[in-house]
N, C-alpha and C positions, 0 to 999 in steps of 0.2 A: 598549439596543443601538442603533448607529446604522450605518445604511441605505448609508451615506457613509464610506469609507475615507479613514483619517488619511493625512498628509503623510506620513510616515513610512512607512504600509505599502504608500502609490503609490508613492514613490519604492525600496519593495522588487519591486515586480510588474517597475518600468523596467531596473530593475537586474540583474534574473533574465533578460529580456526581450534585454538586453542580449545578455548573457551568451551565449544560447542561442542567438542571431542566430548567433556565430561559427563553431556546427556547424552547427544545421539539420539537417532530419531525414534529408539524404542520408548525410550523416556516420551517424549512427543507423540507418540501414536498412539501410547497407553491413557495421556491426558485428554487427547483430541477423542477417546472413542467412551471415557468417560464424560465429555463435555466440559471438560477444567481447563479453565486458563493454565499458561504455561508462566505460572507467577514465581517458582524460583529460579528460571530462565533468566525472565525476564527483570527480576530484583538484581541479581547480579551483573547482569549486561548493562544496567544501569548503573553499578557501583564501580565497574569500570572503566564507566565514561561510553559507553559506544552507544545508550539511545540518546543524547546529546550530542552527540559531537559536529550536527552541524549548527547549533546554536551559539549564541554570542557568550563568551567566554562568561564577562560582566554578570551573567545571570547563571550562571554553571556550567554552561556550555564548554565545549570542544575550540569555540571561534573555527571551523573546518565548515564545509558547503553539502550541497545535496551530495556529489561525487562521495563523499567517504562516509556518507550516510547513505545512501545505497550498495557503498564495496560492504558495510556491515549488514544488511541484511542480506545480500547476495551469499555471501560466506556463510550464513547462520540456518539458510535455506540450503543450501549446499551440501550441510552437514546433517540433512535430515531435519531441523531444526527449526521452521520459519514462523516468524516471530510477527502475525495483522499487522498487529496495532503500531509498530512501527510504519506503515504505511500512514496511519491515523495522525496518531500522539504527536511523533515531533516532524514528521515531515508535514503535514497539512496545517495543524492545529498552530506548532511551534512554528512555524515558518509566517506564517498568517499575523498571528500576535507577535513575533520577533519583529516584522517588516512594517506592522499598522496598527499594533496596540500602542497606547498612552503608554509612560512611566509606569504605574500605577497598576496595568494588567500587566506589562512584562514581569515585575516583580511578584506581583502574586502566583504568576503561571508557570511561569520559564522555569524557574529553577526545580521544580516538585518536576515538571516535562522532562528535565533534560538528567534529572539522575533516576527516572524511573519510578517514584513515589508516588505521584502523578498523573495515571491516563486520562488522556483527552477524550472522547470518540468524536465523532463528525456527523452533523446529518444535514443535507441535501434532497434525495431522491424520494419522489412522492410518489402515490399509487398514479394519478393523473396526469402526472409531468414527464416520469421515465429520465431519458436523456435532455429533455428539454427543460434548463434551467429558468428560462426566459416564463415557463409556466408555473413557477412554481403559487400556491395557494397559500401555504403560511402567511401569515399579518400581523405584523407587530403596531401596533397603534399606542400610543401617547395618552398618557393618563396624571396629569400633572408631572411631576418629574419622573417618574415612573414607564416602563412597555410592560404594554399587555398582549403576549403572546397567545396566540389561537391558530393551530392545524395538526396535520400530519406526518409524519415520514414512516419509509420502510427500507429495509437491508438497510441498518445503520451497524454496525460491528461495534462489539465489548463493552453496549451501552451497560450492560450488571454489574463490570467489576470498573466503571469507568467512573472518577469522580466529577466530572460534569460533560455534558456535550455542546459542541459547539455549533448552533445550527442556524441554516440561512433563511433566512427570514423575508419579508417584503415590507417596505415603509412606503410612505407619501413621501416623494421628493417637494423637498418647500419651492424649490422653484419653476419645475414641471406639473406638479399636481397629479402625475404619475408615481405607480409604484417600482418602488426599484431594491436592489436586493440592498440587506445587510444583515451582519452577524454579530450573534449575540450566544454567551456562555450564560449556560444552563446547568446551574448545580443539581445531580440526580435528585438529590431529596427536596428539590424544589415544590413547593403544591400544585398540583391540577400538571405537573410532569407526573405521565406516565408510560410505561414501554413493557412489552411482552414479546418474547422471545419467539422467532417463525422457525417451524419445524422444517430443517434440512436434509435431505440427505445424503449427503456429502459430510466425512471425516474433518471434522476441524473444532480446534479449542476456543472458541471466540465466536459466540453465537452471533445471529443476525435478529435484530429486533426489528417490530412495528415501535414507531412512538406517537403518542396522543397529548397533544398541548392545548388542554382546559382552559384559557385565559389565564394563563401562565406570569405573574407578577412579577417584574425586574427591575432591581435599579438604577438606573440612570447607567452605569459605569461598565454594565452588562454587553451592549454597546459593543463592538471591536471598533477602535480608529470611527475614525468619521464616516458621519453615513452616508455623506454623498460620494465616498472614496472607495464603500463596500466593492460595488464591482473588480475592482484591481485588484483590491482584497484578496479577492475568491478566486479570480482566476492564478493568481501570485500563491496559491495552496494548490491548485489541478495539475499544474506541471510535475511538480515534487511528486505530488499523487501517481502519475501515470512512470515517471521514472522510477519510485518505489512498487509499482507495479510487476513494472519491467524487470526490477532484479530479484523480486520475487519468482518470476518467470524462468529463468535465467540460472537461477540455486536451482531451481524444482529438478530444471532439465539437467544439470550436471550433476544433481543426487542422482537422479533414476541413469542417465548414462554411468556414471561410477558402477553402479550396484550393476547396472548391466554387463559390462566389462571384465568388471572382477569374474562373474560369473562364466563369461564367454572362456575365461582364459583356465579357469576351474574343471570345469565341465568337461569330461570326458566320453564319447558315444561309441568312437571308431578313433578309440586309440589316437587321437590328437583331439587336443581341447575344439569345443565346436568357432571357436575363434577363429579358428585357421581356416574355416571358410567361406567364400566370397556372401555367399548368402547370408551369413549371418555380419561377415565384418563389413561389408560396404554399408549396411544401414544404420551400421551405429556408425560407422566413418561420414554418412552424411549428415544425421543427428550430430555430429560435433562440429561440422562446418557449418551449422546452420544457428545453432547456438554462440560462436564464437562470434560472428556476423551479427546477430542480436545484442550479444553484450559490446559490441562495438558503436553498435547506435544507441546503448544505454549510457554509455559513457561518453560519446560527445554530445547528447540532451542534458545530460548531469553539469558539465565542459561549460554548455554554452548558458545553461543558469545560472550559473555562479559565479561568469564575468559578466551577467545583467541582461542579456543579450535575451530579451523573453517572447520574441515573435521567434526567430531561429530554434530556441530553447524549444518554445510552441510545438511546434513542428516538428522536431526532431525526436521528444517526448512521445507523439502521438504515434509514430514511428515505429520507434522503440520499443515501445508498448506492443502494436502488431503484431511485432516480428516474434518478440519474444513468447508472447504468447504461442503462436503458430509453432516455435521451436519445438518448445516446455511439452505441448498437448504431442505432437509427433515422439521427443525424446522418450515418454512415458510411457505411450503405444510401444514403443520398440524396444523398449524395456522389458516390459512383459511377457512380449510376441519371441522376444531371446531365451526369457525361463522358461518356454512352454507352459504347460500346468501351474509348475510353481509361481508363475507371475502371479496368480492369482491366489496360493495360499499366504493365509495372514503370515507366516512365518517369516518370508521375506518384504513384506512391507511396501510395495508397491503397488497392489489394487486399488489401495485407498487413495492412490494419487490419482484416481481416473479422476474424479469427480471436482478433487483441488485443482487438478492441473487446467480443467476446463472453465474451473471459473476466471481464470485472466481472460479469457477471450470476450467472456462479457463485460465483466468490474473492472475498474469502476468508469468505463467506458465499453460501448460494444466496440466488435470490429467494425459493423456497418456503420458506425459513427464514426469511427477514424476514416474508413474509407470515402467518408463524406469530406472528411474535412481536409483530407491530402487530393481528394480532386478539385475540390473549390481554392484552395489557400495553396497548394503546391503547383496546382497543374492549372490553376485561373478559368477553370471549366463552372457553365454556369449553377449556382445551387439546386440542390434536387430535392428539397424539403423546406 
């Protein structure tokens, strides 16, 4: 692994960078407080290849890995700009159906996924399960060639403007007799598919739904990969997840240090910018060593996905995620605590990151569930749940 990003993946960072310049985060705040998808955002970052570009060339894609699908939304969150459903669409969704779809779903999905024409959304989390997948209550049962889907989910993201979601389900294993997960795409306008949007309040363009699955009727093909293969499935989409997490985390806190910075260096009280002094520079100086340290473990979780390596990946992901979070939430604080007053007028556009910046530390994992699992699996200390 090296330290030093190629030619190739700088001139991906300039190129997103670029790109993101042309909205800016007012653009993004103005849709996020009207509650609109950031759709010509995101129509374009699709036409120039960067919400694909870790998928297989063959179907539109990039042929490129999580790493340069996380450097694009790291960059696009950076610039005030951060784009869910990237977290969603082709890290979960496309990664999941690229590694364990048939012929037959890559081709239907991949390609609308990977140039943007296409969102996925994901649903997993139940009102009764929480972090506990192993609970989940959804049931897909068999109905001559046909599933009939029947349950729940909630905080599932961009189920309105998403053209189907892709949600985990529970079957009868034919040769346990036990239920075990698998996933199946659900086209929105499905019948007895229904979903209603939870009142947040917290700034962001891509709402969070409840969904209600009425015996939900699918055909056969609905299905991802085999059902007895779901489990790998799913967890072969949580890694990507928690690394797109992570550099959502990661943008947050390098917008609000930028904006805070600029400003340190602007700000005049006593005839030198208030930059110049320790109380205000050592806390943005630890905010960026604590962020550079986060995107350090983002990129070798990204690293160690991409050569296959998915217990390590595991791990390093759940990590990453942490750290980054813990960054992001602290970078934002000290953002604001530098404007004084102004941190909190809409003008500068940082209050409304209290509330984004706090949701990495829950979604889509908490921390006390990473902390569970880097003492059990890191530190071989006995389970505590």
């Amino acid at each position: 692994m090296s330290f030093v990003e190629s030619a190739e993946q700088l001139a991906l960072r300039q190129a997103v960078t670029d790109l993101a310049g042309r909205y800016g985060w007012r653009y993004c705040d103005e849709h996020a407080r009207r509650g609109e998808p950031l759709t010509e955002l995101w129509a374009d970052a699709g036409k120039a290849g960067f919400l694909g570009v870790n998928l297989p060339e063959e179907y539109g894609g990039g042929g490129a890995g999580v790493y340069e699908l996380s450097l694009v939304l790291e960059e696009l969150t950076g610039a005030g700009c951060p784009l869910l459903m990237m977290v969603v669409s082709p890290a979960i969704c496309g990664t999941i159906i690229s590694r364990f779809g048939t012929t037959g779903q890559k081709q239907r999905w991949l390609p609308g996924i990977a140039d943007g024409t296409t969102v996925m959304a994901f649903g997993i989390t139940e009102p009764d399960a929480g972090s506990n997948s192993h609970r989940i209550s959804t049931v897909a049962r068999r109905d001559g060639s046909d599933w009939v889907l029947s349950g729940r989910k909630v905080y599932v993201s961009g189920v309105g403007h998403a053209e189907a979601t892709l949600v985990v389900a529970r079957t009868e294993d034919a040769r346990t007799g036990r239920l075990a997960p698998a996933l199946f795409v659900v086209p929105r306008e499905t019948p007895g598919f229904e979903y209603t949007a939870i009142p947040m309040d917290i700034v962001e363009p891509d709402h969070q739904y409840q969904l209600f699955l009425d015996d939900v009727r699918l055909p056969a093909d609905a299905l991802i990969g085999e059902q007895d293969a779901a489990l790998a499935a799913l967890f072969a989409g949580l890694n990507p997840e928690r690394i797109m997490a992570a550099a959502t985390a990661v943008g947050t806190g390098r917008y609000a240090l930028r904006r805070a910075t600029e400003y340190a260096k602007e700000r005049q009280v006593w005839d030198v910018p208030i930059g110049a002094h320790q109380g205000v520079a050592h806390p943005l100086a630890k905010v960026h060593v604590e962020l550079e340290l986060a995107r350090l473990g983002m990129q070798k979780a990204a690293y160690l996905y991409d050569r296959g390596d998915d217990a390590a990946a595991g791990e390093f992901a759940n990590m990453a995620k942490y750290a980054a979070a813990e960054a992001s939430v602290a970078a934002v604080d000290q953002a604001i605590q530098t404007h004084g007053g102004n941190g909190l007028a809409s003008e500068y556009g940082l209050a409304s990151l209290l509330g984004w910046s706090r949701v990495m530390r829950v979604a889509p994992v908490s921390r006390e569930m990473i902390l569970n699992f880097v003492a059990q699996h890191s530190l071989g200390l006995p389970r505590s749940y």
